[in-house]
C-alpha positions as CSV (number, residue, x, y, z in Angstrom):
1,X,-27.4,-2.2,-10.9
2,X,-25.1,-0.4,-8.4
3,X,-25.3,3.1,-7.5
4,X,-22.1,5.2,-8.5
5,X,-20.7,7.4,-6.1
6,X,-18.9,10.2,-7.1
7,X,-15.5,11.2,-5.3
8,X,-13.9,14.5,-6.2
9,X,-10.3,15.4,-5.4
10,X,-7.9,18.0,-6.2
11,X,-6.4,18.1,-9.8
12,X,-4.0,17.3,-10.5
13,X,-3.9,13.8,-10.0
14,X,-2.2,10.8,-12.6
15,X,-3.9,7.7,-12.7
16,X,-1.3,6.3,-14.4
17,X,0.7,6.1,-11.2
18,X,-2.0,4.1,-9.5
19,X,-2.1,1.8,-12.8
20,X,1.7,1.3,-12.6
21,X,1.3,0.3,-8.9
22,X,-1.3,-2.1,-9.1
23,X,0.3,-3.4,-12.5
24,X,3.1,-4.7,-10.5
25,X,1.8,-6.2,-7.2
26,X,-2.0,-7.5,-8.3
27,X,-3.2,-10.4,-7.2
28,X,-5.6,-12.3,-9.2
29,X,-8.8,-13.3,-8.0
30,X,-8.5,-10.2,-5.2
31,X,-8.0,-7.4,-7.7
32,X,-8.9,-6.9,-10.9
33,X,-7.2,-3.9,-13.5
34,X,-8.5,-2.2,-16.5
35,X,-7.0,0.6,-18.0
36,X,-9.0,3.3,-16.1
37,X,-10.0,1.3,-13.9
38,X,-9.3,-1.0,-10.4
39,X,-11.4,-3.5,-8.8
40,X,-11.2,-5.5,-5.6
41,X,-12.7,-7.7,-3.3
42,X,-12.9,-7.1,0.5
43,X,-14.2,-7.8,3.9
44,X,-15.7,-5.4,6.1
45,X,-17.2,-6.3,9.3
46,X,-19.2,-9.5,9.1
47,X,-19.8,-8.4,5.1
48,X,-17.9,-9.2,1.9
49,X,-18.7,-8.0,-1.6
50,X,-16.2,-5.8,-4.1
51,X,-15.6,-2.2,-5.3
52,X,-14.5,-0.5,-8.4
53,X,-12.9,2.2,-8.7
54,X,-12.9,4.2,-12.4
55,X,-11.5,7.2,-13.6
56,X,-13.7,9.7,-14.8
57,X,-12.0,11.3,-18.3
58,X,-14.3,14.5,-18.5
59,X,-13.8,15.7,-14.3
60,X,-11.7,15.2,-11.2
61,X,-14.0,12.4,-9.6
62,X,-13.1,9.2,-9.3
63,X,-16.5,6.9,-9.7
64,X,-16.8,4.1,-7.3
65,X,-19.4,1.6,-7.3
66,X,-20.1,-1.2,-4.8
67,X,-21.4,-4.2,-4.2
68,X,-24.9,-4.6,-3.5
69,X,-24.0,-6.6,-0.4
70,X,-22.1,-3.9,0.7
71,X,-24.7,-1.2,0.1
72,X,-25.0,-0.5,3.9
73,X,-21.3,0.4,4.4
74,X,-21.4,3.2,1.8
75,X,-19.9,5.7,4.8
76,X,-16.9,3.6,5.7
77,X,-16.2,2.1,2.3
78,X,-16.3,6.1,1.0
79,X,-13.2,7.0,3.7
80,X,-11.3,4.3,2.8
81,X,-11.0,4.5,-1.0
82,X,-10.6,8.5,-0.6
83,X,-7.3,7.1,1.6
84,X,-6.6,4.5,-1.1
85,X,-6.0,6.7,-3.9
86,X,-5.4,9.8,-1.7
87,X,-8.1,11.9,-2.8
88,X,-7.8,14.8,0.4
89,X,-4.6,16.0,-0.6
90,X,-3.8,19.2,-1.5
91,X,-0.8,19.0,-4.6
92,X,-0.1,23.0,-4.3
93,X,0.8,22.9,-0.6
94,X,2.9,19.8,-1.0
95,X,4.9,21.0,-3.8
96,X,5.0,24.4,-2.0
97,X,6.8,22.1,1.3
98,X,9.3,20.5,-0.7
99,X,10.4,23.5,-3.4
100,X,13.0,25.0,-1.7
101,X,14.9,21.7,-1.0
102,X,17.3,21.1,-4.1
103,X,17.0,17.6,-4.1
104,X,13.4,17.3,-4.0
105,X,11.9,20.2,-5.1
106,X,12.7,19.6,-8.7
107,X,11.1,15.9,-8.5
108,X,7.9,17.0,-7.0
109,X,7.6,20.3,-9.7
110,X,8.0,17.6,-12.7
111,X,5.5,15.4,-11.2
112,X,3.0,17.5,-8.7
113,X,0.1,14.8,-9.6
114,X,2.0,11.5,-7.3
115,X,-0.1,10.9,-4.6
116,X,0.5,8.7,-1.6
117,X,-1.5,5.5,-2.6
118,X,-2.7,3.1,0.5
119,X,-3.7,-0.4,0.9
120,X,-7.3,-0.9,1.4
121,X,-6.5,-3.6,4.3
122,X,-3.8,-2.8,6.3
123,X,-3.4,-6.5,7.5
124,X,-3.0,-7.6,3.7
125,X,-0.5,-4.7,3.3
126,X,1.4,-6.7,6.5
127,X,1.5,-9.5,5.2
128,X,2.4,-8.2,1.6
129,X,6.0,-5.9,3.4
130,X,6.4,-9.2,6.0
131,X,7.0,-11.6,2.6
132,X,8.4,-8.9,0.5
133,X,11.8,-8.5,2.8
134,X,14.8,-9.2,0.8
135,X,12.8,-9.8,-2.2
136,X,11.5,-8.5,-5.5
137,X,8.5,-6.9,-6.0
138,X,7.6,-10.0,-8.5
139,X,8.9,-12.7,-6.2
140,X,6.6,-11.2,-2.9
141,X,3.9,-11.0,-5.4
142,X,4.2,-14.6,-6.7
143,X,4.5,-15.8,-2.7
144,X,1.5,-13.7,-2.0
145,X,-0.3,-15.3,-4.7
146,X,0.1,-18.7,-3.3
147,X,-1.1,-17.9,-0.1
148,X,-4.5,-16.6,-1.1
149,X,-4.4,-19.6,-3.4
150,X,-4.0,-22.4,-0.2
151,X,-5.7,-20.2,2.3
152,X,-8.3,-17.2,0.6
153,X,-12.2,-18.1,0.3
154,X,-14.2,-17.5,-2.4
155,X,-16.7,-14.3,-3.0
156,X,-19.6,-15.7,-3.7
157,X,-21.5,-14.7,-7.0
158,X,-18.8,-12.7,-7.7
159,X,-17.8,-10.7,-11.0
160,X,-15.3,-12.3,-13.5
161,X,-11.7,-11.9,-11.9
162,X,-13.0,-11.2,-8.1
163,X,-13.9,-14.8,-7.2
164,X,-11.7,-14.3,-3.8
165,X,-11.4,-13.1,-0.5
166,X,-8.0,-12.6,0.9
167,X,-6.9,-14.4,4.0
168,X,-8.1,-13.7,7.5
169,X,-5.7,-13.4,9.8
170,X,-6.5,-16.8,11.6
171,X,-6.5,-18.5,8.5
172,X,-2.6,-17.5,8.3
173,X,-1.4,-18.1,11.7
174,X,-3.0,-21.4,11.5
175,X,-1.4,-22.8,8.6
176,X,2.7,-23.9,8.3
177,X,3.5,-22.0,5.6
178,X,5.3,-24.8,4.1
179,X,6.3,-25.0,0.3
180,X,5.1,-21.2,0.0
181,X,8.6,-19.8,-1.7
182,X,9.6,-17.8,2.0
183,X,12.7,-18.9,4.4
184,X,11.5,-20.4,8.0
185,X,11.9,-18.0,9.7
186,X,10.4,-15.3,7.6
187,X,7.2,-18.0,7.4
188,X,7.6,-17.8,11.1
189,X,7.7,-14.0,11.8
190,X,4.2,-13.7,9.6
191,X,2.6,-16.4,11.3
192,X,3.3,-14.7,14.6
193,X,2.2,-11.1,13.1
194,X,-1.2,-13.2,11.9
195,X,-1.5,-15.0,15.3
196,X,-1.0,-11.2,17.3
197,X,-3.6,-10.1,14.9
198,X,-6.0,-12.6,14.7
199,X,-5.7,-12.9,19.0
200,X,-6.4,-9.0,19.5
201,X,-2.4,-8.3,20.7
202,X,-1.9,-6.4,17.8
203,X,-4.1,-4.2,16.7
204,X,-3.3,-2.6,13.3
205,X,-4.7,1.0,13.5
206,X,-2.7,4.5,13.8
207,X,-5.2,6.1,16.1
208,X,-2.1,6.4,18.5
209,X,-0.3,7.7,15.6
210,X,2.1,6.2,14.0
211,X,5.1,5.4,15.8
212,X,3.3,4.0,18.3
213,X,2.3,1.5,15.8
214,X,5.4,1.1,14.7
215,X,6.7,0.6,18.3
216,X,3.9,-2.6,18.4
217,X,5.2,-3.8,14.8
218,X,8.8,-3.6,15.7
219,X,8.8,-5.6,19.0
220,X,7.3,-9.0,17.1
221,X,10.0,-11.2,15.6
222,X,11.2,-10.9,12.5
223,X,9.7,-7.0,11.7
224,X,12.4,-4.6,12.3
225,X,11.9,-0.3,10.8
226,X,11.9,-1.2,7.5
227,X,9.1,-3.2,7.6
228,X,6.9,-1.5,10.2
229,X,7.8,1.8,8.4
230,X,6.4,0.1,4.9
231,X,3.6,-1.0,6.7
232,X,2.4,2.8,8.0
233,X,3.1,4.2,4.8
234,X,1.2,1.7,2.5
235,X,-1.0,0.3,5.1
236,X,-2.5,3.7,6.5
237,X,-1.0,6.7,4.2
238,X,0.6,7.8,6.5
239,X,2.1,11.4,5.6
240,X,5.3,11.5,7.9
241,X,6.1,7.7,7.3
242,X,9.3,7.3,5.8
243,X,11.4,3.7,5.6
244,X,15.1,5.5,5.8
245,X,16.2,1.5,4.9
246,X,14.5,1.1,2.1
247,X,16.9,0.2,-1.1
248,X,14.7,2.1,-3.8
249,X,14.8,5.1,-1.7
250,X,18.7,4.8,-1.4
251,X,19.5,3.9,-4.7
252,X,17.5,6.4,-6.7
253,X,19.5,8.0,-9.6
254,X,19.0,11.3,-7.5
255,X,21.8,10.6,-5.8
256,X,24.1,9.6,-8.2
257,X,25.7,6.4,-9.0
258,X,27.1,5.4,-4.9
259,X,23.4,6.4,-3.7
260,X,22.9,7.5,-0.3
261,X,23.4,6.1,3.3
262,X,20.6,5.3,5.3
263,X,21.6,7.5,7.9
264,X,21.8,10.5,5.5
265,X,18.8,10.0,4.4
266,X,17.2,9.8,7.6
267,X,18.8,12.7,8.7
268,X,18.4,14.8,5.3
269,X,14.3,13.6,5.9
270,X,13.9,15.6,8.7
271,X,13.5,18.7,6.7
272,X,11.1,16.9,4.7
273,X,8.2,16.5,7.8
274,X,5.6,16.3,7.9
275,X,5.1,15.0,4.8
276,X,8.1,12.7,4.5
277,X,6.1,10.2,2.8
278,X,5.5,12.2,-0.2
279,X,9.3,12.7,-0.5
280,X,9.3,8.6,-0.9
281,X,6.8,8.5,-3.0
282,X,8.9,10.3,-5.7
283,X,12.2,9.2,-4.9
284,X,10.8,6.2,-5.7
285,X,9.3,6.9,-8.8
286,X,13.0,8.5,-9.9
287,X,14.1,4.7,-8.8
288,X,12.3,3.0,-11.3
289,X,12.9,5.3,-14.3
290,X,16.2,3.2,-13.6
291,X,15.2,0.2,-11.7
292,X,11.6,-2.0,-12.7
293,X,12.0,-3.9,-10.0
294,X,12.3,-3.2,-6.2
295,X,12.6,-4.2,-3.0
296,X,8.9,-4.5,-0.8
297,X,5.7,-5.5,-1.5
């Protein structure tokens, strides 16, 4: 039986934003959701296995349990779900940044519990923004599907609903991509993102911070700011990453029925740093109060 490990965080905190999140982008076979609950599989290193994740109704801890085959990566695996479901924030000093601004402040006071929720992988979370340009959340979620379908491998003795692994980056850039649901040339502009990846040109990480990754992202084909923006934010957590372009952000009913330009809102963000991401996080959660669908993955 697997050891659970214990991860406290600041209160408050709403799983029912993290439930809502996966609800809309899972991917069978990779991720598995309960109602207090998320599971997934994963790679790390040379090892594979799965973690759950399970919120605990009595305290603020979130309980995790691994893998036995992952039982030596209890460090790594421990940083990386705290980034997932942002458990080293600190709700009072956020809401303290943003309640001064009029648009903001009374979004974050209704709601101080949103956190900034991150990707486990960072190269699944590429691939996810890469197919989910110009589409619905559904739609990159269906395409997504089918690749892990044609190209994932299977977790051996694995529990019900994690049977597979997604991707590796190799396994993408080697394939055509044909019959997948995605226009050539957006088929094209992942396969070269894989191939960077898979090659060691690109190497996902923010250790350079983040612009510098968006820099990299920007200069392959087919990833313009949008994309590489999406890819900081939900790929890393990135505090200060914000995707100006991004059509939930400018259509939220917060700014009335002609939305906003994406210049404006890049230039009203500034006052938002550093923690600009957190100002997306709820203006996108005021977009789908009227909007269930989005653009991104």
């Amino acid at each position: 039986m697997s050891e659970t490990i214990l991860l406290p965080y600041l209160e408050p905190w709403d799983w029912q934003q993290f439930q809502r999140h996966f609800a809309l982008r899972l991917l069978p076979g990779v991720e598995r959701l309960d109602p207090g609950g998320y599971a997934r599989t994963l790679r790390l290193g040379d090892a594979s296995g799965w973690l759950s994740v399970n919120a605990a109704d009595d305290r603020p801890v979130l309980e995790l349990m691994l893998s036995d085959s992952l039982r030596r990566a209890t460090q790594p695996l421990v940083a990386k779900v705290r980034k997932m479901f942002d458990l080293d924030a600190d709700p009072q000093a956020i809401a303290a940044h943003f309640v001064s601004d009029p648009a903001l402040g009374p979004l974050v006071a209704a709601q101080p519990g949103l956190r900034l929720l991150a990707a486990y992988d960072p190269f699944e979370q590429a691939v996810r923004a890469v197919v989910g340009q110009q589409v619905t959340v559904k739609a990159a979620v269906t395409i997504t599907r089918r690749i892990v379908e044609r190209l994932g491998e299977p977790l051996p003795q694995a529990p019900a609903g994690l049977e597979m692994l997604f991707p590796t980056a190799q396994a993408i850039a080697d394939d055509q991509l044909e019959n997948i649901g995605m226009p050539a040339k957006r088929a094209q502009a992942l396969r070269r993102l894989a191939a960077a990846v898979a090659e060691g040109a690109l190497h996902l990480h923010v250790e350079d911070g983040a612009d510098t990754l968006v820099r990299r992202l920007c200069e392959l084909p087919g990833i313009g700011p949008w994309t590489a923006e999406y890819i900081a934010l939900r790929g890393f957590g990135v505090a200060d990453a914000f995707p100006a372009a991004d059509l939930g952000l400018l259509k939220a009913p917060l700014w009335g029925p002609d939305g906003i330009s994406a210049k404006a809102l890049a230039d009203r963000a500034e006052a938002w740093r550093p923690w600009r991401a957190y100002a997306a996080i709820h203006i996108w959660d005021d977009y789908s109060q009227g909007a269930k669908e989005t653009k991104g993955g």
